[in-house]
N, C-alpha and C positions, 0 to 999 in steps of 0.2 A: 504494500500500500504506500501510496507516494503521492506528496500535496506539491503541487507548483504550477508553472506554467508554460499551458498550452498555444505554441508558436504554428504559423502559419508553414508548410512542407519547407518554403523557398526562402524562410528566414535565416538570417545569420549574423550574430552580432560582431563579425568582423568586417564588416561588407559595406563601404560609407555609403555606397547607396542603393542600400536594402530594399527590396520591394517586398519582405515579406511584414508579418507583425502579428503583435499577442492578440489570441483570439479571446483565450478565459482564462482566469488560475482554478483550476480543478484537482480531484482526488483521484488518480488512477490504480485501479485495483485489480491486479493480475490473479486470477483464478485457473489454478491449474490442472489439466487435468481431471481424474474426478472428482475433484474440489469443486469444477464447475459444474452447472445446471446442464450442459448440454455432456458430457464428461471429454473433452475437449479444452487445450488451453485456450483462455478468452482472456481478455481485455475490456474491463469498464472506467468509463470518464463519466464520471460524476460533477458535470457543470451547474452554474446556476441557470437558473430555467428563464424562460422565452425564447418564441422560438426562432432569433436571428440569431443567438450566440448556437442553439442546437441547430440549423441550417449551413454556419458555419464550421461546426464541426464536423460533421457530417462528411463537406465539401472537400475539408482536409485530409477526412481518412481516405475518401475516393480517388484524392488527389495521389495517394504513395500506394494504390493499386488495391482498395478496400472496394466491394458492392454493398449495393441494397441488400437486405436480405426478402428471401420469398417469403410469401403468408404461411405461417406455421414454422419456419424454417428452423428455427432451435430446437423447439420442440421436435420436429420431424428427428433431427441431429442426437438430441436424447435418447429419444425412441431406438434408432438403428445404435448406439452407442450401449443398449442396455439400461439405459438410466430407468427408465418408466416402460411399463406394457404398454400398448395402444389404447386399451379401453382410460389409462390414468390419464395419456396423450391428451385422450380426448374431455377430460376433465379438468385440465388448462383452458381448451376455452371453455368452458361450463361455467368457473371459476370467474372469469374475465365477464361475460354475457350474465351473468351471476343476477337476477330483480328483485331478491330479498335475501333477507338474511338467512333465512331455510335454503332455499338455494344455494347460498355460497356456502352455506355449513354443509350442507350432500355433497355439492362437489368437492369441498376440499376433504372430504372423509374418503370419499372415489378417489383420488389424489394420494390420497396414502395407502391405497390398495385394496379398498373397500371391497368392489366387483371381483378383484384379479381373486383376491381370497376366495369367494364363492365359484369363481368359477374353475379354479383349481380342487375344489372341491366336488366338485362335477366330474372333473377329467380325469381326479387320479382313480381311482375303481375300475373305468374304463383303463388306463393305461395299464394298471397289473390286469386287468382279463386279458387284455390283447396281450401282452406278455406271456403269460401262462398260456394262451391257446398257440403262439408262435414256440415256447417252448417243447410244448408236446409234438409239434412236427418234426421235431427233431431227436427224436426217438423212435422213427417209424418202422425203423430195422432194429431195434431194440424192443428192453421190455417196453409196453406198453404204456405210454402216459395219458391220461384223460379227463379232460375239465368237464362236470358235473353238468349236466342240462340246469339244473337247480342252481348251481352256483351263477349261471351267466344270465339265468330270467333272472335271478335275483339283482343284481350288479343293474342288470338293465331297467328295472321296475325302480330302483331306487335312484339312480340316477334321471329320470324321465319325472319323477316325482322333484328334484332338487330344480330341475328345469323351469318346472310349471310355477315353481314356489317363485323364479326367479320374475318370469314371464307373469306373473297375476301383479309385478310390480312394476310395470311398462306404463301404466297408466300418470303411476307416481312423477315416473321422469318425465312423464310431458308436461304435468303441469308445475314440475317445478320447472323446465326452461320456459313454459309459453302461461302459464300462471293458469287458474280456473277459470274456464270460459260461461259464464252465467248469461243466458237471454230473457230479455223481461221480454212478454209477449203478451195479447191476449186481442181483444174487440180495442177497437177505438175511443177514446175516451176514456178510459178505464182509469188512469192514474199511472202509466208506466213511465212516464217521464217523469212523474213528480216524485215516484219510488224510484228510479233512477237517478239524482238530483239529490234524494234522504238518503241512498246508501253511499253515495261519496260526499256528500256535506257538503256539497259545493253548488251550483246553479250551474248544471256544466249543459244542459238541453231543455229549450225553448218548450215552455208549459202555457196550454190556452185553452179555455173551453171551447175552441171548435173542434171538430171531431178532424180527426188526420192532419194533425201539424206536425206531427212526425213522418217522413216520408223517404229519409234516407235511415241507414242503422249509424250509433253514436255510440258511439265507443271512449270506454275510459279504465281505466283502471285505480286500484287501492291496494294497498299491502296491510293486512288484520294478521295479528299477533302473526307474524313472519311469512305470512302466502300471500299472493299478491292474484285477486281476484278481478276478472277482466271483464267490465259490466258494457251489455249492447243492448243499448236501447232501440226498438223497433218500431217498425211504422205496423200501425192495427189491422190486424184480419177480417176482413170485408169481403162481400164478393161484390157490394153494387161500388168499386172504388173507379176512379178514373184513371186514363191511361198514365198518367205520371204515378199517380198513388199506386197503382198496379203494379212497375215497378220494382217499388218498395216494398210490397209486399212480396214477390219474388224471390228479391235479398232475404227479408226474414225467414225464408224458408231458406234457404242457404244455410243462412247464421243458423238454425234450428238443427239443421244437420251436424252442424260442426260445434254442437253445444256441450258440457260436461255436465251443466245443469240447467233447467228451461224454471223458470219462474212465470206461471202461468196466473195472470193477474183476470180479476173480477171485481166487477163494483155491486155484484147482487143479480146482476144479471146470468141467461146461460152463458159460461164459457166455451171459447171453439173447441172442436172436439181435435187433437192433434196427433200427427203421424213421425214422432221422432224415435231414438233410439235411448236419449238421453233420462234420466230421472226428471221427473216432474212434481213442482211444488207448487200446489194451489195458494193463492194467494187473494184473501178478500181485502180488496182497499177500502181506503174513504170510512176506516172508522171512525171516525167523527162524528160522523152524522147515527143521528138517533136510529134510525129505520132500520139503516146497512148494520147496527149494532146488532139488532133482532136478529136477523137471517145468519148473521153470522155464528151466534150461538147455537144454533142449530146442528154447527158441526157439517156445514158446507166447502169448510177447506181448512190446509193446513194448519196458516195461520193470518190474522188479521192486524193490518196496520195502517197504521195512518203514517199519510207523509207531512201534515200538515202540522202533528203533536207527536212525533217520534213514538206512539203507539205499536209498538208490534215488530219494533226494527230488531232488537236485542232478541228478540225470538227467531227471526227471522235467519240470522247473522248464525245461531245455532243449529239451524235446520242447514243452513250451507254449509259449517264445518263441518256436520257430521258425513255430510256428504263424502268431503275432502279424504275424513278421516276413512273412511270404507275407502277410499284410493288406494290406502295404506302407504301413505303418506310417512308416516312416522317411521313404520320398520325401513323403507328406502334409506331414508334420510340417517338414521340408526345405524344400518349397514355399509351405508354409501356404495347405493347400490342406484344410479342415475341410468338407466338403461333410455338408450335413446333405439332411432328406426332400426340403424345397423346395428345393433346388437340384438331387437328384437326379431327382426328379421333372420338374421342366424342361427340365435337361439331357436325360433320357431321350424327352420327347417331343419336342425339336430332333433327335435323334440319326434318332427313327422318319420325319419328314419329309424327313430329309435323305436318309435311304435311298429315301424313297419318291420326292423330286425324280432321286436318280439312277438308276433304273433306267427312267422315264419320258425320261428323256435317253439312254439308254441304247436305249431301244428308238425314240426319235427319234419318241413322238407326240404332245410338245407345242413349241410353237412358245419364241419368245424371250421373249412378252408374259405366257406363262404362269408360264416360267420366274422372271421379275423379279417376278411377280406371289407364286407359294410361297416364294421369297428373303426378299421382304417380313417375310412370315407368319414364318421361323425367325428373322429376325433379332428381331424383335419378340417372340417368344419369348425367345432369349437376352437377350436385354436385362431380361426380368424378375428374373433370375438375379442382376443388377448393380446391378438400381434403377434403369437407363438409362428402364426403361421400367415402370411402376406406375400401379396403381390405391390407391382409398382403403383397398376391400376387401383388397388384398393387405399393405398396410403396417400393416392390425391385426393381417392374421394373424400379422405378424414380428415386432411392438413390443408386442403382448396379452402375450406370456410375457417378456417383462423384468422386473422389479421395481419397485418405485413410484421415481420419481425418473430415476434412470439414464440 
């Protein structure tokens, strides 16, 4: 580590007339080896910040034959050096992209090996079966060696089972990188903007008693106790709407499709009857009003609020987290276990093979060699999962969406 200062490549102070000159006085701190982050010796200049003194640094290193670096590129450099699996890889940026605090807490828990643990967990069982079944062929002119029909359904039932456990938490990592996706929806009029408006405290979409003032989707988000839920407000479901309102109503079916939880709002009236895949929380508004209080005791819906006196939000706010929490949310974030597309993706088609080696064991019509043979094939699949096992093509598609540098 060493404090001084940082001169221009073509400076020289013997030189009367010098064309070069002091750029910053900085800290430079040589990291060697695998001291450094990437395990590689590095070099950091620790300047003071704006970004004409770091433009001119920059310009310096270029100058004595330094580049850019690519998106991901250290990290990438890690990765191939051993530092980090791919899946931790890809918990830098997790980390960086990070929208709450629960967020940056999963991935930096994924970061220290969260996933790689689990899914070594996965692999090794398989690895000694494949093992043991490669060893027995090599005894085929000797005595006889032979791995248990029972021992290998078993291995494989258990492993197929640690899969699913991993895959029922796919849900979790989406919504910690892309937060709870909630749509307020229902008939026209109803109050969804004004419940939309009470659950961020703010006045963030235009409230009027005409019926369809909302006509595009409005979008905002909030971070509650560390999850950062993503609220879209929708234009109301009608059929006599017109061609612009029409539309919007469109979108709201979109936005419905791609929803984590629909909050289906009512003011006493029928609500639309709806075609999603998402949970669904009735919601009677406008309790304020004496009438709408009646019908709502009744036990017509989840639960009732008012936007106008904070009636019903605290209830409300409960009924979403519990949502969250059936994500399972917590164990992800506990394990660090941030499963994103590629992983789930992999995982899911290790999960389909493995079912399909067991039921062919199962029905006892492939032999040992075949067996070792589709072993092969999953384990070499999980291993993509990990980095164990990678292509060029695979490791753009994981370091393309990082940042320049990183």
């Amino acid at each position: 580590m060493v404090y001084g200062i940082l001169h221009s490549p073509d400076y020289s102070s013997t030189d009367i007339n010098e064309t070069g000159y002091e750029i910053d006085r900085c800290l430079a701190v040589a990291l060697l080896g695998t001291q450094s982050f990437t395990g590689e010796d590095t070099v950091e200049f620790h300047c003071h910040g704006g970004r004409e003194v770091a433009r001119q640094v920059l310009a310096a290193c270029r100058k004595v034959g330094a580049r850019p670096a690519e998106p991901g590129e250290f990290t990438r450099r890690a990765f191939l050096n051993g530092k980090l699996s791919l899946d931790q890889a890809e918990a830098v940026a997790d980390l960086i992209g990070a929208r709450s605090t629960t967020a940056a807490r999963a991935a930096l828990r994924q970061l220290t090996g969260g996933l790689d643990r689990q899914l070594r967990d996965v692999e090794q069982p398989l690895l000694d079966l494949a093992a043991s079944l490669e060893g027995s062929f090599d005894f085929v002119d000797e005595e006889e060696v032979e791995v248990p029909g029972a021992e290998v359904a078993r291995v494989l039932t258990e492993a197929t089972a640690r899969i699913d456990e991993l895959l029922a938490m796919a849900p979790a990592g989406r919504i910690l990188r892309d937060g709870v996706q909630v749509v307020l929806t229902g008939l026209p009029n109803v109050g969804k903007s004004s419940l939309f408006n009470a659950l961020l405290e703010e006045d963030r979409a235009i409230v009027d008693e005409e019926a369809g003032t909302t006509r595009d989707v409005v979008t905002d988000q909030r971070e509650r106790d560390g999850v950062v839920y993503v609220l879209h407000d929708t234009a109301g479901l009608r059929d006599e709407a017109g061609r612009v309102e029409a539309k919007g109503i469109d979108r709201t079916h979109r936005q419905l499709d791609a929803a984590d939880v629909v909050l289906l709002l009512s003011d006493g009236t029928s609500p639309p009857v709806l075609k999603c895949a998402a949970p669904v929380i009735t919601v009677a508004t406008k309790a304020d009003l004496l009438e709408h209080a009646a019908a709502v005791q009744a036990g017509t819906a989840d639960v009732v609020v008012s936007s106008r006196d904070g009636q019903g939000l605290e209830e409300l706010w409960s009924l979403l987290e519990e949502q969250v929490r059936s994500r399972r949310l917590d164990e992800a974030v506990s394990l660090g276990v941030v499963l994103n597309e590629r992983h789930r993706h992999r995982l899911g088609s290790c999960r389909a093979e493995l079912a399909e080696l067991t039921a062919l064991m199962t029905a006892e019509s492939i032999g040992p060699e075949v067996v070792a043979t589709m072993l092969a094939a999953i384990l070499a699949r999980l291993g993509e999962v990990s980095g164990r096992v990678f292509t060029e093509h695979l490791l753009a598609g994981v370091f393309d969406r990082f940042c320049v540098g990183k």
